[in-house]
DOTIMAR-832923 format. One record per residue (C-alpha): residue in one letter; x, y, z. Coordinates in steps of 0.1 Angstrom, whole numbers, plus 2048, in hexadecimal, padded with zeros to 3 digits. Example, Ala and Ser with C-alpha at 12.3 -4.5 7.8 and 13.67 -1.06 7.14 Angstrom:
% residues 2
REC resn  xx  yy  zz
REC    a 87B 7D3 84E
REC    s 889 7F5 847
//
This chain:
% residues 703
REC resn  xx  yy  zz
REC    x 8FD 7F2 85F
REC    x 914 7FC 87B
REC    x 932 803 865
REC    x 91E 816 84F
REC    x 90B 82B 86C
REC    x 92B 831 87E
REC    x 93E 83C 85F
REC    x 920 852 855
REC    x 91E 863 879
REC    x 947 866 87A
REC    x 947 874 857
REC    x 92E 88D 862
REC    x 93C 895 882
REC    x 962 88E 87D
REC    x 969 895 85B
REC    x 96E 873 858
REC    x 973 860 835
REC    x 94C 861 828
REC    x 94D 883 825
REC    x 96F 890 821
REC    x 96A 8B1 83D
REC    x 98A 8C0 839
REC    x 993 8D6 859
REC    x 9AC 8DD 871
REC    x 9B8 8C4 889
REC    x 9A6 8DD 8A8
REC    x 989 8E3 890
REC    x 980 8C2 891
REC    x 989 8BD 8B4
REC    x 96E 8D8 8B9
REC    x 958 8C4 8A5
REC    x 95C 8A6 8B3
REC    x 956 8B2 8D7
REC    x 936 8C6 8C8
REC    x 927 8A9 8B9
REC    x 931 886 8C8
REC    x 913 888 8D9
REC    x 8F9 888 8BD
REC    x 910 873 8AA
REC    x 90C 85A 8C7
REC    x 8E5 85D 8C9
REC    x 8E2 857 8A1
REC    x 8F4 833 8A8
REC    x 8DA 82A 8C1
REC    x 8BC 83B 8AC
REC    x 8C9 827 88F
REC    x 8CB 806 8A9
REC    x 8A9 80E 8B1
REC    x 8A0 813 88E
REC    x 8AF 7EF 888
REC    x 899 7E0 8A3
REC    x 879 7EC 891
REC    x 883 7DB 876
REC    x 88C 7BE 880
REC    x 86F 7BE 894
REC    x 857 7C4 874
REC    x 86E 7AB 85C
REC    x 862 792 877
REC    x 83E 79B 878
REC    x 840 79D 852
REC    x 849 779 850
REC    x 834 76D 86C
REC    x 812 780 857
REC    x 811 767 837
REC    x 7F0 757 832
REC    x 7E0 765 815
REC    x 7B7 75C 80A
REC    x 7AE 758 7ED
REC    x 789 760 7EA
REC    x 76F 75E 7CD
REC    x 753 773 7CA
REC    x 732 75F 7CB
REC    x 71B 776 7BC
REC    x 732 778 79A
REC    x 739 750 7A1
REC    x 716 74A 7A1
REC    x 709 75A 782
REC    x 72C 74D 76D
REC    x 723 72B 772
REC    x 6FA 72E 76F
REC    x 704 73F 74C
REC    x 71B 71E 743
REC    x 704 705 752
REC    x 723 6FB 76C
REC    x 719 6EB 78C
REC    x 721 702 7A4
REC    x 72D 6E7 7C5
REC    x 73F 6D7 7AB
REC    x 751 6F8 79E
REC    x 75B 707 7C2
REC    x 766 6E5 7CD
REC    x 783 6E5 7B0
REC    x 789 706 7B7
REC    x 790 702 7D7
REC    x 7A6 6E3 7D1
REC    x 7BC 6FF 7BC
REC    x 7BC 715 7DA
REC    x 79A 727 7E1
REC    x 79A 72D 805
REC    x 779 741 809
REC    x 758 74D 7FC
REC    x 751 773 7FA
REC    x 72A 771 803
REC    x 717 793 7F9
REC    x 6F9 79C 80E
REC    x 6DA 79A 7F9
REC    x 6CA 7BF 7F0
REC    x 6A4 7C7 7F0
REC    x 6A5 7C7 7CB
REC    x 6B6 7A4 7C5
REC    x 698 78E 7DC
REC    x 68C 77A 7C2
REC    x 6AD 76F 7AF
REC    x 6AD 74B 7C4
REC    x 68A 742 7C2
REC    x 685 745 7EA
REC    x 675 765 7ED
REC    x 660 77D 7D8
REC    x 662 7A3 7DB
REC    x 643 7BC 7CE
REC    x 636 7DC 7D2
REC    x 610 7E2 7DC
REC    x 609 7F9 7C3
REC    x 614 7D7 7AD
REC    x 5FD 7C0 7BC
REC    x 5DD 7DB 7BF
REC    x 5E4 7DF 797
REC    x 5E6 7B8 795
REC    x 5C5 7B1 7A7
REC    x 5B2 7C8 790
REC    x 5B6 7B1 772
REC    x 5B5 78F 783
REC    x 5AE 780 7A6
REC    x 5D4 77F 7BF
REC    x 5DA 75E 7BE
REC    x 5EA 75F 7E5
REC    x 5C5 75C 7FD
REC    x 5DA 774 816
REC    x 5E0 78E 7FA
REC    x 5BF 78A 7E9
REC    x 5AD 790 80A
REC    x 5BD 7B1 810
REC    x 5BC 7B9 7EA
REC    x 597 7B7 7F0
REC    x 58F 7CE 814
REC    x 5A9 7EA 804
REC    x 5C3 7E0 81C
REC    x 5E4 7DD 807
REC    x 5F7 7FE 80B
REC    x 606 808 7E6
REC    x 624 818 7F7
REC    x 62D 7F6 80D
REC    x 645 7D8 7FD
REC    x 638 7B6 805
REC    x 64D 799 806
REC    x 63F 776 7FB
REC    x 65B 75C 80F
REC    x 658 73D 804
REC    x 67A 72E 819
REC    x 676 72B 83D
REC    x 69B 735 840
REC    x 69A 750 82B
REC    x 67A 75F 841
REC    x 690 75D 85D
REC    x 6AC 771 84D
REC    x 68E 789 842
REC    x 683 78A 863
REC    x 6A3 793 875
REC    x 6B2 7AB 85B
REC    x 68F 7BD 855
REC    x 694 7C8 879
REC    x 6B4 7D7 873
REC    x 6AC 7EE 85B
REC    x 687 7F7 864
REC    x 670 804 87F
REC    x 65D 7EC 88D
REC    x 63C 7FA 887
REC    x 646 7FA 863
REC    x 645 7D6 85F
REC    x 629 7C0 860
REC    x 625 794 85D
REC    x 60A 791 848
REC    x 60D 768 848
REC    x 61F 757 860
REC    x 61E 737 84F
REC    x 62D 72B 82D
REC    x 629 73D 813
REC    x 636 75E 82F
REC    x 62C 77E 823
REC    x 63A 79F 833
REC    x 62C 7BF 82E
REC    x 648 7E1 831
REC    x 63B 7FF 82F
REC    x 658 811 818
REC    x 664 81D 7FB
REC    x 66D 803 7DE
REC    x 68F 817 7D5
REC    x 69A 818 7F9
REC    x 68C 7F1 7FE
REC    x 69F 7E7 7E0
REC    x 6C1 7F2 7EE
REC    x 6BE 7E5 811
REC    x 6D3 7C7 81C
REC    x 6C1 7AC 826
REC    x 6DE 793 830
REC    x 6F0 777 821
REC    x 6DF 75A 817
REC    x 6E3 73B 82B
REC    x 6E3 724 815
REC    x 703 735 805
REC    x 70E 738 823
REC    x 706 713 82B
REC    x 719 70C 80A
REC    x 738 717 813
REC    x 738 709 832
REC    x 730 6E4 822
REC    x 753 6E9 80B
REC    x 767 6FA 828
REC    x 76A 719 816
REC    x 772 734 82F
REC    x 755 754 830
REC    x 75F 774 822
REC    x 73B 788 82A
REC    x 738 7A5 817
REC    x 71D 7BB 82C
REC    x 710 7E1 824
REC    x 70B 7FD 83D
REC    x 6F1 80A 84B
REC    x 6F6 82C 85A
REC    x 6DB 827 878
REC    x 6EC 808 87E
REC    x 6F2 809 8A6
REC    x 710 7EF 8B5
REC    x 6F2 7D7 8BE
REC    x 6E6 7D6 89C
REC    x 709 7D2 88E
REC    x 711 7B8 8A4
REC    x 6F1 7A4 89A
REC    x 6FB 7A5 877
REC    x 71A 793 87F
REC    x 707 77C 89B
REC    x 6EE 773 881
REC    x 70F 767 86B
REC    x 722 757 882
REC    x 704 741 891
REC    x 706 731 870
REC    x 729 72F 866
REC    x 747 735 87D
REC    x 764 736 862
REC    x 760 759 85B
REC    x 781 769 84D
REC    x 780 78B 843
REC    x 75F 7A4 841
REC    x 75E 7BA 821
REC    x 745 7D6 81F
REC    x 734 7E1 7FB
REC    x 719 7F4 7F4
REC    x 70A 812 7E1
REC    x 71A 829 7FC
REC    x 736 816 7FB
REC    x 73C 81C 824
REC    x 744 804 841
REC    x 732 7FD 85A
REC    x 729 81A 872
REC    x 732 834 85D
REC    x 72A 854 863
REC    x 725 852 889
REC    x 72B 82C 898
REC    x 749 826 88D
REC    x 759 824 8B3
REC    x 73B 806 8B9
REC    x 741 7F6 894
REC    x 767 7F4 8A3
REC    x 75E 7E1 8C6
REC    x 74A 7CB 8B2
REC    x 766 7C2 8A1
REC    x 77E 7C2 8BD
REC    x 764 7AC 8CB
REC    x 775 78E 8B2
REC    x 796 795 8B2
REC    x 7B6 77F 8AC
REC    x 7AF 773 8D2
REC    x 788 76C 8CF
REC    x 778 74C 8C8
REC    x 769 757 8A9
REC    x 786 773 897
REC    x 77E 786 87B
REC    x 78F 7A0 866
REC    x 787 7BF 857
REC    x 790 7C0 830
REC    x 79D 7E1 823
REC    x 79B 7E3 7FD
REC    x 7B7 7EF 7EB
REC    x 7AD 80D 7D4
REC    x 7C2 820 7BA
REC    x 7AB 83E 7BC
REC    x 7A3 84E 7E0
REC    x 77F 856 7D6
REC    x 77B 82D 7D6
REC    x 787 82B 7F8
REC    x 769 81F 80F
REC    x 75B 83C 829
REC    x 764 836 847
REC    x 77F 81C 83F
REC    x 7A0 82C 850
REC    x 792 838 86B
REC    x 782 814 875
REC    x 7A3 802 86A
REC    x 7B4 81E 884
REC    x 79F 812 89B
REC    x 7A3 7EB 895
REC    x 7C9 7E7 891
REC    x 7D7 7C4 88E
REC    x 7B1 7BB 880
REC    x 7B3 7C8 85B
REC    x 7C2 7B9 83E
REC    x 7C5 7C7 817
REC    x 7B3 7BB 7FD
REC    x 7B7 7BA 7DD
REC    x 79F 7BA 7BB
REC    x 79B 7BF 799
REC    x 781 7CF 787
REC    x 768 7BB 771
REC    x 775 7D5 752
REC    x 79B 7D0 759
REC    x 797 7AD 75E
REC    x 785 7A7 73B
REC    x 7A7 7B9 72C
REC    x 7C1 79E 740
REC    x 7D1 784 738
REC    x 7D0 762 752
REC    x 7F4 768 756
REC    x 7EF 78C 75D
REC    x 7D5 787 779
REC    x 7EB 770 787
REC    x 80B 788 787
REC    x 7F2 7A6 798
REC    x 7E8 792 7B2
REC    x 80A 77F 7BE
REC    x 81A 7A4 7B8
REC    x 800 7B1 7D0
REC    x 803 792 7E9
REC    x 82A 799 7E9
REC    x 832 7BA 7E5
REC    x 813 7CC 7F7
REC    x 80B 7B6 810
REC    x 7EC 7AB 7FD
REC    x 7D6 791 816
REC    x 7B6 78A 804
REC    x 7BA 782 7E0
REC    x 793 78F 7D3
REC    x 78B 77A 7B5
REC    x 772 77D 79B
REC    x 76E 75F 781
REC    x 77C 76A 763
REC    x 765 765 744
REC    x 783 759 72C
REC    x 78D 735 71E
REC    x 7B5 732 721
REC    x 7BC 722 706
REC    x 7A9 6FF 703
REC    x 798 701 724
REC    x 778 705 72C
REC    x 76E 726 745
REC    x 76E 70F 763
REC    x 78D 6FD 75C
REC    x 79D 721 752
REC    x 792 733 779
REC    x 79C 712 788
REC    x 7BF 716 77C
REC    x 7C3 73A 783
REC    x 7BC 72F 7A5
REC    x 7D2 715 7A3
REC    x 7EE 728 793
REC    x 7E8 746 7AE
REC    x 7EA 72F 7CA
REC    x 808 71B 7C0
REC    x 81C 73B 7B6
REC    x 813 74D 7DE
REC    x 81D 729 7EA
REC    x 83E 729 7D6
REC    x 844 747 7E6
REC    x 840 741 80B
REC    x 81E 74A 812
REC    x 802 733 820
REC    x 7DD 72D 818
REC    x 7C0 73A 832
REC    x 7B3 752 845
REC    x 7C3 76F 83F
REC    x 7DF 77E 858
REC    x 7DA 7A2 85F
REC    x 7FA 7B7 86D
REC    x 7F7 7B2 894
REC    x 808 7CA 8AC
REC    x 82A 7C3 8B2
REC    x 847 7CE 8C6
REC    x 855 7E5 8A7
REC    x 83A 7FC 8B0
REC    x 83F 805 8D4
REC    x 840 82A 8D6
REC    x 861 828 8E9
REC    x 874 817 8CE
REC    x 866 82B 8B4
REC    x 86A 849 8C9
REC    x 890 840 8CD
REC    x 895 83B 8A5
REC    x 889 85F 89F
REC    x 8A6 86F 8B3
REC    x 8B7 864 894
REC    x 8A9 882 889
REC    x 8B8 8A1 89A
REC    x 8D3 88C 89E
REC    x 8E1 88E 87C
REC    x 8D2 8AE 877
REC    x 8EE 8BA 894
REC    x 906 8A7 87D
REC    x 8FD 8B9 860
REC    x 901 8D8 873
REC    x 923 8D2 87E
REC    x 92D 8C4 85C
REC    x 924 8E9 84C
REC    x 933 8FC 86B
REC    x 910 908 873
REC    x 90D 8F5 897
REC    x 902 906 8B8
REC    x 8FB 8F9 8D6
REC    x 8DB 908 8D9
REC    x 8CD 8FC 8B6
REC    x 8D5 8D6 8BF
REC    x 8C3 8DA 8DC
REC    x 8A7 8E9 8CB
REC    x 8A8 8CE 8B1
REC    x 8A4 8B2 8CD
REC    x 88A 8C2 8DE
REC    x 877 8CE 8BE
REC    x 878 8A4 8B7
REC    x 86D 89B 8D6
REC    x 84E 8B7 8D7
REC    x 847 8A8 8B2
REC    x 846 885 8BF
REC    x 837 88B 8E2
REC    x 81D 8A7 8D5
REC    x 814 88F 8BB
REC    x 808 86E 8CD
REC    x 7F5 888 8E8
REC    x 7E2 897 8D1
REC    x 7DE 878 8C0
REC    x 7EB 87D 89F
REC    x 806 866 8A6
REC    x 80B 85F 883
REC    x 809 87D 875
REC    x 82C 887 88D
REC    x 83A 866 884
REC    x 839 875 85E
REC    x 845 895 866
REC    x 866 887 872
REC    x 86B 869 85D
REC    x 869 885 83F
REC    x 886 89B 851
REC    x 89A 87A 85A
REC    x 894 873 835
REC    x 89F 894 825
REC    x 8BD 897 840
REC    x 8C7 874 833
REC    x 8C6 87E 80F
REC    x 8DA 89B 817
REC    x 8F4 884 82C
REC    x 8F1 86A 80E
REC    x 8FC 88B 7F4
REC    x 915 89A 80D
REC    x 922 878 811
REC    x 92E 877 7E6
REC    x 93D 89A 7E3
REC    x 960 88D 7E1
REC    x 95A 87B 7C2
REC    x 952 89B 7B1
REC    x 974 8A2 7B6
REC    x 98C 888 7AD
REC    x 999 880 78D
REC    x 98D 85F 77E
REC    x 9A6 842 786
REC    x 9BC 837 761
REC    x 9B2 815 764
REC    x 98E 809 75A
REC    x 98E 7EF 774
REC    x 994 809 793
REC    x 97C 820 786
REC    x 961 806 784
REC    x 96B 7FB 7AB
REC    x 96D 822 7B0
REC    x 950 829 7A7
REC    x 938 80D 7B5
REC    x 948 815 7D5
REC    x 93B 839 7D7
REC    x 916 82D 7CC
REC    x 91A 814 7EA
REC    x 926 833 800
REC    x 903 846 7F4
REC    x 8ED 829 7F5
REC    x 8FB 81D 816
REC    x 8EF 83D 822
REC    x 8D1 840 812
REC    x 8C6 81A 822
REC    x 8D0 82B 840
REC    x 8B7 84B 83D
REC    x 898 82A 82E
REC    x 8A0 81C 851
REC    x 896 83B 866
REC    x 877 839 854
REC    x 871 81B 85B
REC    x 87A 819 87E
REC    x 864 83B 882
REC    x 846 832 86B
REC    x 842 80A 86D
REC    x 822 801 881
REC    x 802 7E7 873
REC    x 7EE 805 868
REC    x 80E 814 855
REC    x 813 7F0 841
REC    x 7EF 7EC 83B
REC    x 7F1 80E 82D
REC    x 7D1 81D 83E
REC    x 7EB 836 84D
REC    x 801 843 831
REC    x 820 855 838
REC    x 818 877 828
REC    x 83D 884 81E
REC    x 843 867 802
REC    x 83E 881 7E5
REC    x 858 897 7F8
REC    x 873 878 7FF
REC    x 874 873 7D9
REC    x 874 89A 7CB
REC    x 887 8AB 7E4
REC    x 8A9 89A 7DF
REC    x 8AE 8AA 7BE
REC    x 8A7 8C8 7CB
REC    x 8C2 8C4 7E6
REC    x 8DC 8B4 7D1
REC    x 8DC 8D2 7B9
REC    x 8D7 8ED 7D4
REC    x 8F8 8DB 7E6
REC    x 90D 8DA 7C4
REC    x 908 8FA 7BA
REC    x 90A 90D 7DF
REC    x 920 8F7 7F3
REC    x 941 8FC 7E4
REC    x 947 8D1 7ED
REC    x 943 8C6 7C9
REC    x 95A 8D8 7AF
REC    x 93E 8E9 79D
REC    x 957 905 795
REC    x 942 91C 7A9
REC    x 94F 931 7C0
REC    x 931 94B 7D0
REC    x 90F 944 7CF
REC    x 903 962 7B8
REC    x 91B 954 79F
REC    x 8FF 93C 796
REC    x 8E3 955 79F
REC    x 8F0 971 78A
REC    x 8F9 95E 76D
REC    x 8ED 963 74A
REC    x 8D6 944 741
REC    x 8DB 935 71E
REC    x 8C2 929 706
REC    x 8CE 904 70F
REC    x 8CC 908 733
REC    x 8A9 918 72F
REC    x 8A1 8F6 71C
REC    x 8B1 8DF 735
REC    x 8A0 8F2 751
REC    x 87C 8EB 740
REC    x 887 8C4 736
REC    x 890 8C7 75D
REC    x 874 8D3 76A
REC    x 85D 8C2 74F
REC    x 86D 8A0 75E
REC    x 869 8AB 77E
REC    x 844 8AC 780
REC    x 842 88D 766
REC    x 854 87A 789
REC    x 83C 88D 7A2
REC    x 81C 87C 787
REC    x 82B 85F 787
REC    x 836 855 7AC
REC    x 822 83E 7C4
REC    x 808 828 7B9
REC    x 7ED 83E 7B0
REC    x 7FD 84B 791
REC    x 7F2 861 77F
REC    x 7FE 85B 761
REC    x 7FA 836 752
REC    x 81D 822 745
REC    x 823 81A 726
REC    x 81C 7F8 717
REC    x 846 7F4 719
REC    x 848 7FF 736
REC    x 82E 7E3 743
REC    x 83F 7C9 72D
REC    x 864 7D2 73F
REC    x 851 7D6 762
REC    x 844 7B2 75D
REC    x 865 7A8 74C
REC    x 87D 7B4 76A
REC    x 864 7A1 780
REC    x 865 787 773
REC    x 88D 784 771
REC    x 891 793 78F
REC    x 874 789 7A7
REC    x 875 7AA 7B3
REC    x 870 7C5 799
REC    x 88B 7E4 7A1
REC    x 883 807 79C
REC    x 88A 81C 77F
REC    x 898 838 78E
REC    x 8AD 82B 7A1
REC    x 8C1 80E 787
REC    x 8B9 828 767
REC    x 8C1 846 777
REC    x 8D1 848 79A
REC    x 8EB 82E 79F
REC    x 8F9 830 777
REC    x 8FC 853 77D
REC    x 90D 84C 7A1
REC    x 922 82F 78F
REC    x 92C 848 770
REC    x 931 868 786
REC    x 957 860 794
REC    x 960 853 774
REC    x 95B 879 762
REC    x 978 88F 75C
REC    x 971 8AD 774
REC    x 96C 8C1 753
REC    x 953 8AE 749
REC    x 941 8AD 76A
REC    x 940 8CF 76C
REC    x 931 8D1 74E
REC    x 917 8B9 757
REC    x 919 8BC 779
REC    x 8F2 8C9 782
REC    x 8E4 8AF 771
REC    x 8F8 892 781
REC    x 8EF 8A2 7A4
REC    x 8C9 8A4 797
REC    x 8CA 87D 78F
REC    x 8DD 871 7A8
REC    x 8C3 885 7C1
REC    x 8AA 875 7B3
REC    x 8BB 84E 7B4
REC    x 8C1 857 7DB
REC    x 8A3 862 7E3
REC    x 891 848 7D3
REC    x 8A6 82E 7E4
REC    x 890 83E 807
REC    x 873 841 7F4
REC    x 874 81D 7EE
REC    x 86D 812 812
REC    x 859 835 819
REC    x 83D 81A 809
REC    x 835 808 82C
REC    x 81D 7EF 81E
REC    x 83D 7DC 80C
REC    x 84D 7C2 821
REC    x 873 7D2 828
REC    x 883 7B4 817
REC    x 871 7B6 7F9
REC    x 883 7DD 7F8
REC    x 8A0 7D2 801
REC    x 89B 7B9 7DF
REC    x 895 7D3 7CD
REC    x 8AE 7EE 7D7
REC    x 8C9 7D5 7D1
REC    x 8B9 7C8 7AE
REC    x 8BB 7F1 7A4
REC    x 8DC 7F3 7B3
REC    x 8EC 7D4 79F
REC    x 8DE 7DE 782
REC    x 8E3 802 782
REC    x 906 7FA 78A
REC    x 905 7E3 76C
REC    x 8FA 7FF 758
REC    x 913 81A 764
REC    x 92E 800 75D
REC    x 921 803 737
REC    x 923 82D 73B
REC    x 946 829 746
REC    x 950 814 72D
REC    x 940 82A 713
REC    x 950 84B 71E
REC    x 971 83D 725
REC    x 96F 831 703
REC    x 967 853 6F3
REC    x 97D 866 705
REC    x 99B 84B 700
REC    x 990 852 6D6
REC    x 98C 877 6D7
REC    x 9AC 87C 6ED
REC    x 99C 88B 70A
REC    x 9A2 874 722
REC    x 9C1 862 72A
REC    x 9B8 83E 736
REC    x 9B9 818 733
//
């Protein structure tokens, strides 16, 4: 990295051999005076830069343990419908590797469903007593002095810890004066006066005896509690006293709901945060807070960033598929989704849901105990432990002085660039520093911190894919080498030069935008659309205006005044046609869906490669890098756009690959040198294909 950063910031500042800057021995004296400086400050922003990411690899490795959890209200009614035990079922589960038990709270409208309780409206039991005598004395007393209210619900409890749960959780959603014990002996029958609909979707707590269940097979707790938006921080932090007094392995807490908010949204979300706080990593009694992973930002919970924001270190990603999509997998699929989610998105809670399909001869139970099994030894193959899951803590990466220190890597190079073009003035480098350092400062005083940290990762980005571009401009120039041997060395050493600084440009962002809400992804970094579609732009913009790669064109309005062709006017639509076709399908809320190849090569490449690379970079950028020296200059200027368009886009996916902070940095390391092996694999082919043509049609002359 040092060779690499000094060569860059020489080549830059020197006219040093990355970039070829021809001038006059005093010229670049001049130059070197003007900017030794900021070429000094980049080496230590890029130090810095290091440090973060050593820093995160570290906390990375030291944030393994994954859960595996299974959904007890879909466990329940799979093995009721098969006549399965269900002890005996969650016990060989969780010798495959169940950790934990996601526990619903049980709604208004489901009291009934386990034979402890009975739920009815007023109006149901007047109607009932007009064609024969209530059988409950209680009931049939107040049937008979007109004193049941049709508008109440009354609740017939025939479990005396399922009254108790009744009693507590009835408290916490209703006025007191609204609820009334009828019977305080068993059969306990509790009069509320409201509104069936609203009664019906009012959580009354989890059931202890599920509760008690896990606890007898050592499965770890994974409540899954709904909102109530009066909900004060005492009556939150009963909830989860009410849990804990019966079970102290809880893991993770997963909100659900109609509403689908967490708790304290709209206005408590600052009390729903110290009640969390209140079991942190250090407490006696630690808890997470589960943020599902959605693929559609209208599914994302209200109030969920903000309460992770206010939590960090406490939340962990989870992940779940759909009933629908799961009824269209295979087992081996649902396997592959959930180890590529544990891996390469720093997945911590596995959310299952038994999947209603025999593999092959086995029975439904035997088929869910060996997707649990086959889940849990492919995370274990892979370095990852079993447990309670381990959210990103705050670590030393994120100290606002380091971080601070990696972002002068910013206007550092952008004084570099300036130099480079002949454009630098003292006065605009030191507007540059300060403009970063007002960024930065202003940012974390105003407290959008992250929202700074964006703004210059995205400039440290683009300057890098400049640098990266700049860095290449001599191979647009030299004549292929005769000997198919030293292009091919030729060659791979120029997409080493580009890449090299590319990595360098992914580690500014990193050092800049690497913090636990960053890799949990509840703060995004909002210029990864503009990492991935600017480069082209740049690359073209340079090889047609810079007069630093051949083109053949020597002013500007050469280009501008030019007569456009029918063929051009077709290339620039295919262009600009695959141009938005990239925008639509970046990140991972595509918008439009892969092909059934492409899925079967995205699993293939996995599979072969652990680490699947990306397409444009080992289709498109590094062939074209590999193939680009190896051109006659003819035929690059004949082609010359459209290599700077790919290549543009290889580079600046190479940034964009670690611009996604929720992937472990060695996993994009993986996968930047998988695309860069086998796009250099794949240029080799090119090569060897055009030397070959030209050698038959006489246009070239090599071996």
């Amino acid at each position: 990295m040092r060779a690499t950063a000094y060569a860059t910031a020489n080549g830059l500042a020197y006219g040093g051999s990355v970039c070829f800057l021809r001038e006059s021995p005093s010229s670049v004296t001049a130059l070197n005076a003007r900017t030794r400086f900021a070429a000094l400050i980049l080496l230590v922003a890029l130090f810095a830069s290091l440090a973060v990411a050593a820093f995160r690899i570290r906390t990375e490795n030291q944030t393994r343990r994954v859960e595996i959890a299974m959904d007890y209200s879909d466990f329940i009614q799979t093995a009721r419908s098969y006549n399965y035990n269900p002890a005996a079922f969650l016990i060989a589960l969780r010798r495959a590797g169940l950790t934990s038990l996601a526990l619903s709270e049980e709604l208004g409208g489901n009291v009934g469903d386990d034979g402890h309780a009975y739920a009815t409206t007023g109006a149901a039991l007047l109607n009932q007593a007009r064609l024969t005598p209530l059988a409950d004395p209680t009931l049939a007393a107040l049937a008979r002095t007109n004193k049941i209210d049709r508008d109440a619900v009354y609740l017939i409890v025939y479990d005396a810890q399922t009254y108790a749960r009744f009693r507590t959780q009835l408290a916490l959603h209703f006025e007191p004066k609204t609820i009334r014990v009828l019977r305080a002996s068993k059969p306990w029958i509790i009069e509320v006066r409201t509104q069936i609909d609203y009664f019906n979707n009012t959580a009354l707590g989890i059931p202890s005896d599920e509760i008690a269940l896990a606890k007898r097979l050592h499965l770890l707790v994974i409540p899954r509690l709904q909102n109530d938006e009066r909900f004060t921080q005492a009556q939150m932090q009963s909830v989860f006293d009410d849990l804990l007094k019966q079970d102290r392995l809880i893991s993770t807490v997963i909100f659900f709901g109609l509403r689908n908010q967490v708790f304290g949204y709209p206005d408590h979300l600052p009390e729903a945060a110290a009640v969390f706080r209140e079991h942190d990593a250090a407490s006696a009694r630690p808890f997470n807070f589960g943020t599902i992973e959605t693929y559609d930002n209208s599914q994302i919970q209200k109030g969920n960033d903000t309460l992770a924001r206010l939590i960090p270190g406490q939340t962990v990603r989870v992940q779940a598929i759909a009933k629908p999509e799961l009824d269209k997998l295979k087992l081996e699929q649902v396997v592959a989704r959930f180890a590529l989610g544990v891996r390469e998105r720093n997945i911590r809670v596995v959310y299952l849901r038994p999947w209603g399909h025999q593999d092959g001869d086995l029975s439904i139970e035997a088929t869910n105990v060996e997707l649990v099994k086959q889940l849990a030894d492919e995370l274990k193959s892979r370095g990852f432990k079993l447990g309670r899951a381990t959210p990103i803590p705050e670590y030393r990466g994120n100290n606002r002085i380091l971080v601070g220190i990696a972002a002068l890597a910013v206007p550092s190079l952008f004084v570099l660039l300036l130099g480079f073009f002949g454009w630098y003035r003292p006065s605009y480098a030191v507007a540059a520093y300060l403009l970063s350092i007002l960024i930065f400062v202003g940012g974390t005083l105003t407290h959008h911190e992250m929202l700074a940290r964006s703004l210059l990762a995205l400039l440290g980005a683009l300057l890098f894919e400049t640098a990266a571009l700049l860095a290449i401009a001599p191979a647009f120039a030299r004549e292929p080498a005769e000997k198919f041997g030293d292009q091919v060395v030729r060659s791979f050493g120029w997409t080493l030069i580009a890449t090299a600084v590319a990595l360098l440009g992914a580690l500014v962002v990193i050092g800049i935008m690497s913090s636990p809400l960053t890799m949990e992804e509840i703060e995004r970094f909002r210029g990864v659309k503009a990492v991935l579609l600017t480069p082209p732009i740049i690359a073209l913009v340079l090889y047609l205006f810079s007069g630093r790669y051949n083109s053949g064109v020597e002013r500007p309005r050469d280009v501008l005044m030019a007569p456009v062709q029918a063929y051009q006017l077709l290339a620039g639509v295919v262009v600009i046609a695959a141009g938005a076709l990239l925008l639509m399908r970046s990140g991972n809320q595509s918008e439009i869906a892969p092909s059934h190849f492409e899925l079967m090569l995205r699993h293939g490449l996995t599979d072969a490669l652990s680490v699947r690379p990306r397409f444009k970079e080992f289709v498109l950028g590094f062939p074209l890098l590999m193939l680009l020296p190896a051109l006659s200059v003819a035929h690059r200027r004949a082609v010359g756009s459209l290599l700077a368009l790919g290549i543009g886009v290889g580079i600046g996916d190479v940034i964009d690959t670690f611009s996604h902070l929720h992937t472990p940095i060695l996993i994009s390391l993986l996968r930047v040198a998988n695309g860069l092996v086998l796009g250099a694999l794949i240029g080799l082919v090119l090569i060897w294909i055009y030397r070959r043509a030209c050698i038959a049609l006489g246009l070239l002359r090599v071996r």
